[in-house]
N, C-alpha and C positions, 0 to 999 in steps of 0.2 A: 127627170132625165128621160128623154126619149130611147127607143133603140137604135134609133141613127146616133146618137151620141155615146151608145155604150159600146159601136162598133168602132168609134174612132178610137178609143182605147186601147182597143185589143191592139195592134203594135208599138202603143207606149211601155216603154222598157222602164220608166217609173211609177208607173199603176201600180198599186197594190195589189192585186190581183190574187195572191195566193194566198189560204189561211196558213198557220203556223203546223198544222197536221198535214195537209196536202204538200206545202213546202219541205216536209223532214219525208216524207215520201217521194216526190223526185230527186231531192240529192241523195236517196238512200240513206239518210244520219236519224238520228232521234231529234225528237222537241227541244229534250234537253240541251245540244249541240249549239241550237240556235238560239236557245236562252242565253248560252256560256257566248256565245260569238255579241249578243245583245248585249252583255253583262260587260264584254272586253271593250265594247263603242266600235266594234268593230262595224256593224251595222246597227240601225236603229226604225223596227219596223213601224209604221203608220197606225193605229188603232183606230177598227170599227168604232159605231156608235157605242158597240155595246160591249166595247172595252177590248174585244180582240187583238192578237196581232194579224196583221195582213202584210206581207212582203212583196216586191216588186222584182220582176225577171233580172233587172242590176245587180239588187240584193240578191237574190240565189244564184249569180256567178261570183258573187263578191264572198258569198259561204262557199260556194264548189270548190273555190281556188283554198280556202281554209280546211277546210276538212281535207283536199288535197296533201296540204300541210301535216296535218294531223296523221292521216294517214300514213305518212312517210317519218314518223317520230317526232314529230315537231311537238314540244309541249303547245296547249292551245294561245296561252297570249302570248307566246314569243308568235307562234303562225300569224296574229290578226296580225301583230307588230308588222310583220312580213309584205302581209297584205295590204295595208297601208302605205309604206315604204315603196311598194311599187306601185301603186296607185298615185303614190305622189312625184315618182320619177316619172309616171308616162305622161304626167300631166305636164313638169316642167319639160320635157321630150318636143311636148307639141307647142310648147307657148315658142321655147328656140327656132322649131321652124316656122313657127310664124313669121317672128321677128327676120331673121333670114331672109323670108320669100319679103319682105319686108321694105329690109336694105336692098334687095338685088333688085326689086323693080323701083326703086328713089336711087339707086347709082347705078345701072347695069352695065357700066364700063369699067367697075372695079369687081364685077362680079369676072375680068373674062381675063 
């Protein structure tokens, strides 16, 4: 890999980018946190050659929003549950307006 190649990464929000220690250091949590979030399938990190975990900037908003949870009493797998759940509403969110912007450009006279 060149350095031009390792720059194109740097705004990929799926690189793995962060070890499992630098990652529990910007969300402020411990190692363990991201284990128990690993353990729920809440996320599932990428592992180095040499067996690490490494996490992607996805992944540590996909913990922030859980420890979030946690933080505010949530037990931790009802929170992944949580996190999830909305992850899977915003997803059916966007496929609707798809479909939508969809229909209204195949009938735009029923759109009016």
């Amino acid at each position: 890999m060149t350095a031009d190649d390792s720059y194109g990464r740097l705004d990929d929000d799926d690189y793995p980018a962060y070890t499992m220690g630098r990652a529990a250091e910007l969300l402020g949590t411990t190692q363990g946190f991201l284990r128990a979030i690993g353990e729920a399938r809440l996320i599932t990190p990428l592992r180095s050659a040499g067996g690490h975990r490494r996490y992607s900037r996805y992944q540590l908003r996909i913990a922030a929003r859980a420890r979030e949870l946690v933080d505010q009493g949530t037990p931790i797998d009802a929170a992944c549950r949580i996190v999830i759940l909305e992850d899977q509403l915003e997803e059916a969110q966007r496929i609707n307006a798809e479909f939508r912007r969809a229909a209204e450009r195949a009938n735009p006279t029923a759109a009016a």
